[in-house]
C-alpha positions in Angstrom: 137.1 41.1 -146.9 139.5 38.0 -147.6 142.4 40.9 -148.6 141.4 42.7 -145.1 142.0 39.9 -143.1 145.5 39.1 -145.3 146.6 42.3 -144.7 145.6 42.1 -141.0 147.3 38.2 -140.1 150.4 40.3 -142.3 150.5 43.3 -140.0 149.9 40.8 -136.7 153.1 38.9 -138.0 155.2 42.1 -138.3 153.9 43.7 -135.3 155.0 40.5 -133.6 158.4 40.2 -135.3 159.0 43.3 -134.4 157.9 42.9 -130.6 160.2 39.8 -130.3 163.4 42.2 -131.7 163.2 44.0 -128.0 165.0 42.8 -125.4 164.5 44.4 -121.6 167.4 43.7 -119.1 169.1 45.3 -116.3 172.3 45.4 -117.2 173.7 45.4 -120.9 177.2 44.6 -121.2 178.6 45.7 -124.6 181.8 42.9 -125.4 182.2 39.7 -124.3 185.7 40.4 -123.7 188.2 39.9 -120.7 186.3 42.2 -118.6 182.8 42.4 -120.2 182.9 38.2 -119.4 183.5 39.4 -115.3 181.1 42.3 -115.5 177.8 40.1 -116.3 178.9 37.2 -113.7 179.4 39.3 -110.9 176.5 41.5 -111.4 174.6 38.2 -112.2 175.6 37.0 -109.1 174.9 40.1 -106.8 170.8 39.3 -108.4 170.8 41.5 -111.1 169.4 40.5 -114.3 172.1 40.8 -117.0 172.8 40.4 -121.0 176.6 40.2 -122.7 176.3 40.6 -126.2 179.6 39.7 -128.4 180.6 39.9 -131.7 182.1 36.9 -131.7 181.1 33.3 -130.7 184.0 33.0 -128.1 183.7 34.9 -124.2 187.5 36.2 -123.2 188.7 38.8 -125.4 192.4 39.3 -125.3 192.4 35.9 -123.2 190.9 33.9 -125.8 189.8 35.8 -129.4 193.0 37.7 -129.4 195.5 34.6 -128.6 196.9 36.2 -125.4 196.9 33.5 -123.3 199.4 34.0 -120.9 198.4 35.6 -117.9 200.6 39.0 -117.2 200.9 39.8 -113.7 199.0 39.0 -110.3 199.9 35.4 -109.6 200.2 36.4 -106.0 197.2 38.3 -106.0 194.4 36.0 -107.0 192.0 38.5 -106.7 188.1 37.5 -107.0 187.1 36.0 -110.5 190.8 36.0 -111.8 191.3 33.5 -109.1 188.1 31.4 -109.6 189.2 31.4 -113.4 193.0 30.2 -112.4 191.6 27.5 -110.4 189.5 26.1 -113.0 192.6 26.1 -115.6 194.4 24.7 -112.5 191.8 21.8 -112.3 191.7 21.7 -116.4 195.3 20.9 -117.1 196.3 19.0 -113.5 197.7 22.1 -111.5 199.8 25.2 -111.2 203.1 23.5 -112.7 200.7 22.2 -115.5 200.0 25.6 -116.9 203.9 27.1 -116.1 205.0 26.3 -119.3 206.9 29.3 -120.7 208.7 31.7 -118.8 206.9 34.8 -119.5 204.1 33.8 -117.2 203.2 31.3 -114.5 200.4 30.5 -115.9 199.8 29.4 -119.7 197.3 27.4 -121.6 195.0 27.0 -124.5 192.8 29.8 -125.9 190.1 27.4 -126.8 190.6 25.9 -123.5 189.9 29.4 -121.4 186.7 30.0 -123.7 185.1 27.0 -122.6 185.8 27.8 -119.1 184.3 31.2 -119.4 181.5 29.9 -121.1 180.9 27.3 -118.7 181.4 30.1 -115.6 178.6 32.4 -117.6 176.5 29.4 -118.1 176.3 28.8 -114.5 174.7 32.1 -113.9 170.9 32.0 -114.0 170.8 35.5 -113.9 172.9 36.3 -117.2 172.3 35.6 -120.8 175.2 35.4 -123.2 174.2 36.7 -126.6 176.7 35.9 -129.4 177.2 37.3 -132.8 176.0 40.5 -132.2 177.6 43.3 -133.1 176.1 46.8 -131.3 175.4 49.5 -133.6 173.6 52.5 -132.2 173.5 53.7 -128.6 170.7 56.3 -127.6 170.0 57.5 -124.0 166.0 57.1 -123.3 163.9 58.1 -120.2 165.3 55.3 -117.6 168.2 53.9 -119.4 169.5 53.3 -122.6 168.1 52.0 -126.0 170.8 50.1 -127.8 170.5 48.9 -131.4 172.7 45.7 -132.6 172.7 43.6 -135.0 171.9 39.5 -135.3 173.5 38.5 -138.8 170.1 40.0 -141.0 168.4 40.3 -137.6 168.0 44.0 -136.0 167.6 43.7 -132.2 167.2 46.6 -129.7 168.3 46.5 -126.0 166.5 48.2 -123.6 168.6 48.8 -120.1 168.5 50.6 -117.5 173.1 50.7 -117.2 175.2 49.6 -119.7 178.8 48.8 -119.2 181.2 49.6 -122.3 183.6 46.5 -122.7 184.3 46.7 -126.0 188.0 46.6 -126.7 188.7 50.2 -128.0 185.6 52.1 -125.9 183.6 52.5 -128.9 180.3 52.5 -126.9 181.6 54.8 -124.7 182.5 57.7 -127.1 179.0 57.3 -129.3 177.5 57.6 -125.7 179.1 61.4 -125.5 181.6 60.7 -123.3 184.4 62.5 -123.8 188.1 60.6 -124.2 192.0 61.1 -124.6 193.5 58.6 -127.3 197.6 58.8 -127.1 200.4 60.1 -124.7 199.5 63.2 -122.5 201.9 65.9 -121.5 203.6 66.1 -118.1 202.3 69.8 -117.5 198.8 68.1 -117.5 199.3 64.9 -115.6 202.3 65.7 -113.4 204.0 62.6 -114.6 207.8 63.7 -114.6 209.3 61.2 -118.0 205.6 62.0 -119.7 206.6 63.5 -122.7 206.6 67.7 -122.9 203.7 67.3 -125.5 201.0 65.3 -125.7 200.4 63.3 -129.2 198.3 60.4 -130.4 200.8 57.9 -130.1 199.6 54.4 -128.6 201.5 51.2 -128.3 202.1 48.7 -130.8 199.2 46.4 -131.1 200.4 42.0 -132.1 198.2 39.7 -134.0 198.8 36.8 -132.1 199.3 33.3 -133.5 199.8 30.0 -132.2 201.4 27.5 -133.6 201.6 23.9 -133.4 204.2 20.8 -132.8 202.9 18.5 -135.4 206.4 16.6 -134.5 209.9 16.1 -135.8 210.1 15.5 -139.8 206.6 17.0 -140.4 206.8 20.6 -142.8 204.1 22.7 -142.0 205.8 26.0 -143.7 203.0 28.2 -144.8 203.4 29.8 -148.6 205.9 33.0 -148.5 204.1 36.1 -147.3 204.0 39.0 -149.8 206.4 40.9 -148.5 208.6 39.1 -146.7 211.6 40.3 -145.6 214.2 38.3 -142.9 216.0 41.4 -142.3 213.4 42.7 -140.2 213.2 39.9 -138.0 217.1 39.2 -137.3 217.3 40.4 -134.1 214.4 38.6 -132.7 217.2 36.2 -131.3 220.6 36.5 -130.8 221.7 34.0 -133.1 222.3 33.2 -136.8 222.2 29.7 -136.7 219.5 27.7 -136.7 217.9 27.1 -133.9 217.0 23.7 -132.3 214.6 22.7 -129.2 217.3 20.3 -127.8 219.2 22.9 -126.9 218.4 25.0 -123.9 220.6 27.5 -123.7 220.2 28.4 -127.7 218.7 31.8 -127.5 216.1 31.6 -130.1 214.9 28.5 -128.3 214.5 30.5 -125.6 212.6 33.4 -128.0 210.4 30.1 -128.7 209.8 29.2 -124.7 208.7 32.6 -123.9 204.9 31.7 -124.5 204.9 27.8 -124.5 201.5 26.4 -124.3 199.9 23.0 -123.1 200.0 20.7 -125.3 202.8 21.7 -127.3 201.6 25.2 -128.7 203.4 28.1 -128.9 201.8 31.8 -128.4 203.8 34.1 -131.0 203.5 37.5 -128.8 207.2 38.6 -129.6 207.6 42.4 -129.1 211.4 42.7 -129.6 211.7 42.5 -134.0 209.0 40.2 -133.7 205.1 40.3 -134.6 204.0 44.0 -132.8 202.9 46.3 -135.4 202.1 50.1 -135.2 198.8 50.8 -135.9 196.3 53.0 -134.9 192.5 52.5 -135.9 190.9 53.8 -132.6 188.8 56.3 -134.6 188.5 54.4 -137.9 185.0 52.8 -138.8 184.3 48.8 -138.9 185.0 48.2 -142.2 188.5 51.0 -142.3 190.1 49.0 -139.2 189.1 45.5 -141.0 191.5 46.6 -144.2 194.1 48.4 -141.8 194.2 44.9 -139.7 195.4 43.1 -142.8 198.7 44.5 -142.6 199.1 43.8 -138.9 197.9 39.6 -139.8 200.5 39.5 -142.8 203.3 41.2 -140.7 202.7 38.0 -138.5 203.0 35.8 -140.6 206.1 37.2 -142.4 207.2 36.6 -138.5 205.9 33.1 -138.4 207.7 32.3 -142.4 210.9 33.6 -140.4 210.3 31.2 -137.8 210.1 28.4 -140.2 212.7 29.1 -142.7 215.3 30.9 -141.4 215.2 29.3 -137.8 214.3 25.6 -138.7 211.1 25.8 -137.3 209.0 24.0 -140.2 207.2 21.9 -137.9 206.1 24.3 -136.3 202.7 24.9 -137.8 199.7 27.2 -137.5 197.4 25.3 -134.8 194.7 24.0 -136.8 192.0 23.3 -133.2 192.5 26.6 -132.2 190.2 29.2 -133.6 187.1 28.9 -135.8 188.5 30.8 -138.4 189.3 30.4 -141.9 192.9 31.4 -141.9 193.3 29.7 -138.1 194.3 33.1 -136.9 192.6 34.9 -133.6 189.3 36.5 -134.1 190.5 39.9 -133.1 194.0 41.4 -132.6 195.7 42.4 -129.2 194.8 45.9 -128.3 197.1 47.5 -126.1 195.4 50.7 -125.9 192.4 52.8 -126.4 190.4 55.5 -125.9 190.9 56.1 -122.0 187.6 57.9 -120.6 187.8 61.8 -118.6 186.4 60.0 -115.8 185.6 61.2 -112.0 189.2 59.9 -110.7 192.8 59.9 -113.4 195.2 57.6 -112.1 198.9 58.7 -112.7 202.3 57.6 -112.0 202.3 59.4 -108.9 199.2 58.1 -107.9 200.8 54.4 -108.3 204.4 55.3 -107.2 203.1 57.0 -104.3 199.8 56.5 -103.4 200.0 57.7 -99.5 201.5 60.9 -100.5 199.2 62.5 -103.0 196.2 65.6 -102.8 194.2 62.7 -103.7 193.8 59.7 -101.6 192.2 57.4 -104.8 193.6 54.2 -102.9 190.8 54.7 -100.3 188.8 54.1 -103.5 190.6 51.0 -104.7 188.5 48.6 -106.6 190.9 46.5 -108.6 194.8 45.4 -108.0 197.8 44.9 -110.1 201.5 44.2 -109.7 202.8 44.0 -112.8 205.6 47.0 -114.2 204.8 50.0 -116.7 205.3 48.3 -119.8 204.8 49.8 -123.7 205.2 49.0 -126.7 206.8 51.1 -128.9 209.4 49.3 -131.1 207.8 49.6 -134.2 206.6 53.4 -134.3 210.1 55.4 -134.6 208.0 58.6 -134.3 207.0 57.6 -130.3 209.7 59.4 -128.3 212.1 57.9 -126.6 210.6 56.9 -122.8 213.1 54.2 -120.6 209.8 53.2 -119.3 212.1 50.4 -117.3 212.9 53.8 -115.1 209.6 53.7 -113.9 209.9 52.3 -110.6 206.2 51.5 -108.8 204.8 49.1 -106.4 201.7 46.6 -106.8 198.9 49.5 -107.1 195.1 50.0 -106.9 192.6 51.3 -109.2 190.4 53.6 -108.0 187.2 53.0 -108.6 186.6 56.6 -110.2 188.0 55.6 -113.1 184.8 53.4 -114.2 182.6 56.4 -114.3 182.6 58.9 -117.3 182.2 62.5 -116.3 178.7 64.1 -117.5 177.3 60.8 -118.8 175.0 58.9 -116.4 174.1 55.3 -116.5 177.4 54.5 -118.2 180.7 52.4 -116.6 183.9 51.9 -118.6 185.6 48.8 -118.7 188.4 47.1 -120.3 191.5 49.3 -121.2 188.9 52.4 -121.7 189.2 53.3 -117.5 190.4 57.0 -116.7 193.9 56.3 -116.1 197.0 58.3 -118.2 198.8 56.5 -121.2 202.1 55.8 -118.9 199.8 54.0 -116.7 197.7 52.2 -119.6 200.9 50.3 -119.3 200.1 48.5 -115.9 196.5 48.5 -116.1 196.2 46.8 -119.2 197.1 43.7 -118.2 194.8 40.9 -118.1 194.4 40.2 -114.3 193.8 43.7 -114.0 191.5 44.2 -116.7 189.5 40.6 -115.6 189.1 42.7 -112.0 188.3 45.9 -113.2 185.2 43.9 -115.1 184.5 42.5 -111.4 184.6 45.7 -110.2 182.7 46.8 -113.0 179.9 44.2 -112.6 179.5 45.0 -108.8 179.3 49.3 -109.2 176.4 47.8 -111.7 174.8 45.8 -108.9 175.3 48.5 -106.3 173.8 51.4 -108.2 170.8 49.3 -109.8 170.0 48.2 -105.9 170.3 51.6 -104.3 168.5 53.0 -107.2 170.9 55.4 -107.8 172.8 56.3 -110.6 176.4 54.7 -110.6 178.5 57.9 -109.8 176.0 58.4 -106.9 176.4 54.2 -105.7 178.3 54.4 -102.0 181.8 53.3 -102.9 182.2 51.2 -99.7 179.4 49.6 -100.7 180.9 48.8 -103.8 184.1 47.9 -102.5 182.6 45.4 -99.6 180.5 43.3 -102.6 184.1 42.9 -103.9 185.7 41.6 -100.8 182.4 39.5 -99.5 183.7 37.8 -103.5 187.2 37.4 -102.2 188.3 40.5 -104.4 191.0 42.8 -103.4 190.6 45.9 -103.2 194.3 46.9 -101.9 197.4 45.1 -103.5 198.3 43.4 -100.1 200.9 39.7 -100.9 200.9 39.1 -97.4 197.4 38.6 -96.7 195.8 36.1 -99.2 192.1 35.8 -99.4 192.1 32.5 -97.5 193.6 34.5 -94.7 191.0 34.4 -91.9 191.5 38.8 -91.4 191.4 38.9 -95.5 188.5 41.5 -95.3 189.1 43.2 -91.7 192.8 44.0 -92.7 191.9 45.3 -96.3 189.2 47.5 -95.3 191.8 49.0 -92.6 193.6 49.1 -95.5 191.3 51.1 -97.8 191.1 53.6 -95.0 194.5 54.7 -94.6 194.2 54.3 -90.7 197.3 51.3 -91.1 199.2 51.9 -94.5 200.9 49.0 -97.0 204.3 49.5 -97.9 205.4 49.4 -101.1 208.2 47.9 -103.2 209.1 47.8 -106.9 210.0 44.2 -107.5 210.8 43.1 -110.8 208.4 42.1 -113.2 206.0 41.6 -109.9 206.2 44.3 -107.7 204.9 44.5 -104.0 202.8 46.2 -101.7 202.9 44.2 -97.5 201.1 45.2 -94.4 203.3 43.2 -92.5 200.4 41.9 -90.0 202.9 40.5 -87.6 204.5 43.6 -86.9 204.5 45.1 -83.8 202.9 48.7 -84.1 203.3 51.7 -81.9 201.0 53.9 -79.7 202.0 56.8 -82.0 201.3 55.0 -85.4 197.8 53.7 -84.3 197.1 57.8 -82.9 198.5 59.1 -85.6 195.9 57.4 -88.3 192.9 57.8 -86.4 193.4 61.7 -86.2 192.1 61.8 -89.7 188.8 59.6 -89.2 188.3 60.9 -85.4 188.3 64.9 -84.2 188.5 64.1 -80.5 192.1 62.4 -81.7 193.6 65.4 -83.3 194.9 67.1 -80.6 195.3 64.0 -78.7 199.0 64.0 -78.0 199.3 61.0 -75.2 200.5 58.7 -77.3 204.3 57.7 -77.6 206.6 54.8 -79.6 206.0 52.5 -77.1 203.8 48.9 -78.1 200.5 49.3 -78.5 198.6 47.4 -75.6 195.4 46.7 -75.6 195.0 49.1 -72.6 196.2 52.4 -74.8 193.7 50.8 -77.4 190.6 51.1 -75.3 191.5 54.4 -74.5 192.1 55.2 -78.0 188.8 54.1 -78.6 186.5 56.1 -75.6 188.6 59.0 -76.9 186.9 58.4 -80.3 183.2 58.2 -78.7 183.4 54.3 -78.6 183.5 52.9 -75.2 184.7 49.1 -74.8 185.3 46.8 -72.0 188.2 44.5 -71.8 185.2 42.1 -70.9 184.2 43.0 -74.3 187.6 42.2 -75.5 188.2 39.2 -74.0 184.7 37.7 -75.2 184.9 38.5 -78.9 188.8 37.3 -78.7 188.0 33.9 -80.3 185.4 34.8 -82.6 188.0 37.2 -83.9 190.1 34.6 -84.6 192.9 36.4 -82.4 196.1 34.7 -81.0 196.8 34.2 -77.3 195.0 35.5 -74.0 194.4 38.4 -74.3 195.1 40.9 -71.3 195.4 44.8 -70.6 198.6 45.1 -71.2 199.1 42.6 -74.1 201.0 43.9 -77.0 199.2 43.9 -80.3 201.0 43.8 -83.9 199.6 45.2 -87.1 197.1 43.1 -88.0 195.6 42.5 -84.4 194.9 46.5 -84.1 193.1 46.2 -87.1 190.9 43.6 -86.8 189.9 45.2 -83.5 189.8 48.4 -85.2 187.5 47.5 -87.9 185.3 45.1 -85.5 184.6 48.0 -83.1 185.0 51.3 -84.7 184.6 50.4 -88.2 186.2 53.2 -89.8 185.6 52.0 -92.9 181.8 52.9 -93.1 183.0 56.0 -93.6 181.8 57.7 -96.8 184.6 58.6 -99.3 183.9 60.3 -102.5 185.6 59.3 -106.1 189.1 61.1 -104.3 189.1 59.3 -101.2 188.2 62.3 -99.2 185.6 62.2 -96.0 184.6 64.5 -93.5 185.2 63.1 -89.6 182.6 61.1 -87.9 181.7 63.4 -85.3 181.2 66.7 -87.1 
């Protein structure tokens, strides 16, 4: 009898153990990374209950675990989170100049410093738990969700979900989920891109395991031991210069090598792609434990770079920052990826699609749930076989990423996140940036939100919806400079935007390229016609309209012709409320961003249903 009960207060303890290794959530986002971090705060924020497990014990990703802190692209496009996440670094280090430190970016600063940030942004969330050091292991579809096995040092825990967002950094979850995946360059005949090359190969970019270094001040030797290896020869044109280098001289070019990712503080972020620290690797497909050994190579390739720095540019003091990272050799927890496994999703974004988004079969900007202005830009120094692409020929404005691109074909209950998003390997280049990829997790986190609250499953979640959650978050979901989100028409204007009724124009700009709507414009009779047609059928053979100024007369005309009839007393008393400048009258001229705000306020074009192409049937059929 005494054995019975034993056995029984045994079994109770197991059963119980075994109870407690369940978890039940929402949401489950795999990777705590750049995006995986935005994911679980906005869906935490929209009410949805929400779990991020990481491997780690750091939230960020490339921002933080990787080293990468400089932020590529978007300073004048705060959009949503990226913004919030600016201003707290802003408030951190004492404003915007504090954090323009080197010249690659405008904004700079500690990795250690943007983890605690993030943590203290997740932290904030009642709605989210953060579970750290916990690596995912199995994913299994079950009836209402997913089951998802990870594991807690010795500790097995299964997650029970009913979505789960894949924000790892090379879309592992993804591809054990069955979705299906490219991994390399694709050929022109499939994507249309004309410099794609004529055959597609598995060729990604170089990947860089970042370090930082520290000043530990003038006369101090902080030289690590000689890496096996080590050879200067294939560092010697990191700079142009064979003489040693020194930091009281501006215009030596390796002190300008050194500048390009100053830190706070006196770090410096070693992310050199030209002879530098890149390294060719490819371990998309490779198991934990193969892409552990591979990474070896790509740590002790950086350090060669950092010996280099020391020795043959005088750099001694320079030493590997020591309150950095929680690891034993002080390097990042994980290396930069620039590229992975990009999903066959419901929407492909190309070239075209970027370079000329008003002219394509499919109209994905109507779809847009994430911006970016930075260039096309691979990596491909250190892989001789990648053919030869002037990627710098690649002209394209600021862009949108349609929101398509989240959502796997055939595989339900599943977003994709992070660098993993159905775009082609030329434009992997753009949107693997870290604004972009911190907006596409926003974007991720809301489609979440959407779907969980409509009960529907997230290729079936009403992409306006979607797409106002973002903008009610002071996300943008069209790469518009001219009209911040503290503008008072931020939302009107971009959901004009999103419908094509008023197009942006575009510019390739540098290393920050453009897209304006020019809301002070004057716009014509014709212009305003001409993009209702699509959205009205009572407009498309409507051929009264001319290139004079559009009055506010011709405007209430436009609009009884569409099946909306509005008074100028109508008019005139929502003027103010609008936030609309001068009196208005019949035959006051309107500009750009007037028509639109009176646009969206009385016809709202934008509730208009758009599938993952951007296409819609008209309101009256």
């Amino acid at each position: 009898m005494r054995n019975c009960r034993g056995l029984i207060f045994v079994l109770f303890i197991f059963i119980s153990a075994t109870a407690s290794a369940r978890q039940q959530t929402d949401l489950l986002v795999i990777g705590g990374g750049a995006s995986g971090t935005m994911a679980g705060i906005q869906a935490a924020r929209m009410g949805v209950r929400t779990t991020i497990i990481e491997e780690t014990g750091w939230l960020g990703g490339m921002l933080t675990s990787a080293g990468v802190s400089a932020i590529d692209g978007n300073h004048r496009l705060p959009s949503g989170l990226w913004g919030e996440f600016r201003q707290h670094l802003y408030q951190y280090y004492g404003g915007p100049d504090s954090v323009f430190t080197g010249w690659v970016s405008n904004c700079l600063f500690e990795p250690h410093v943007a983890n605690n940030i993030l943590q203290k942004m997740t932290g904030a969330e009642k709605q989210l738990q953060v579970v750290f050091h916990t690596r995912w292991t199995a994913i299994r579809k079950v009836a209402g969700g997913w089951e998802v096995t990870a594991q807690q040092g010795k500790k097995t825990v299964v997650f029970e979900a009913k979505v789960v967002i894949d924000a790892t950094e090379l879309g592992d979850v993804m591809a054990a989920a069955g979705a299906k995946y490219d991994i390399g360059m694709d050929s022109r005949h499939e994507t249309g891109e004309e410099l794609a090359p004529e055959k597609a190969n598995d060729i990604i970019q170089d990947l860089t395991y970042v370090v930082v270094l520290k000043d530990y001040g003038k006369g101090k030797n902080k030289t690590i031991k000689k890496p096996e290896g080590y050879n200067p020869a294939e560092f010697a044109h990191s700079c142009d210069v064979s003489d040693p280098a020194s930091f009281d001289s501006p215009d030596n070019n390796c002190h300008h090598m050194m500048h390009y990712g100053r830190l706070p503080n006196n770090k410096y972020m070693i992310n050199w792609p030209k002879s530098g620290n890149d390294y060719y690797l490819n371990i998309i497909e490779k198991t934990p434990a193969e892409r552990e050994a591979a990474l070896k190579a790509a740590k002790l390739h950086s350090l060669r770079f950092v010996y280099y720095l020391q020795t043959a540019l005088g750099y001694k003091h320079l030493g590997i920052a020591d309150d950095e990272f929680p690891t034993a050799d002080r390097l990042p927890m994980i290396p930069y990826h620039r590229e992975s496994r990009r999903v066959k999703a419901e929407a492909l974004l190309t070239v075209n699609h970027v370079s000329r988004p008003y002219d394509q079969p499919q109209a994905l900007y109507r779809t847009g749930i994430a911006v970016g202005d930075y260039t096309i830009d691979h990596h491909h120094e250190k892989n001789q076989a990648a053919p030869k692409i002037d990627f710098v020929k690649i002209r394209v404005p600021s862009y949108n990423v349609p929101m398509g691109s989240l959502v796997p074909k055939g595989v339900d209950g599943l977003i994709v996140a992070e660098k993993s998003i159905g775009v082609t390997n030329m434009v992997n280049g753009a949107t693997r940036l870290q604004p972009v990829v911190l907006g596409i997790g926003q974007a991720a986190g809301a489609l979440a939100a959407v779907a969980l609250r409509q009960n529907v499953q997230p290729r079936e979640a009403d992409i306006r919806s979607v797409q106002q959650a973002l903008l009610d978050a002071k996300a943008y979901i069209m790469p518009f400079i001219d009209v911040p989100a503290e503008h008072p028409h931020f939302a009107a204007l971009q959901r004009i935007g999103a419908t094509g009724i008023l197009k942006g124009t575009g510019i390739p700009y540098k290393w920050a390229n453009q897209t304006w709507f020019y809301p002070q414009r004057p716009v014509s009779c014709y212009e305003i016609t001409d993009g209702l047609r699509l959205y009205y059928e009572p407009l498309r053979t409507y051929w009264n309209a001319s290139g004079d100024p559009l009055t506010i007369a011709f405007l209430l005309e436009l609009f009884e012709k569409a099946g909306k009839k509005v008074t100028m007393e109508e008019i005139t008393a929502g003027w103010k409320a609008l936030q609309l400048q001068g009196t208005p009258e019949l035959n006051t001229e309107l500009n750009r961003g007037a028509a639109a705000v009176l646009i969206d306020k009385y016809l709202q074009p934008f509730q208009r249903k758009v599938d993952f192409v951007g296409q819609f049937k008209t309101i009256n059929q």
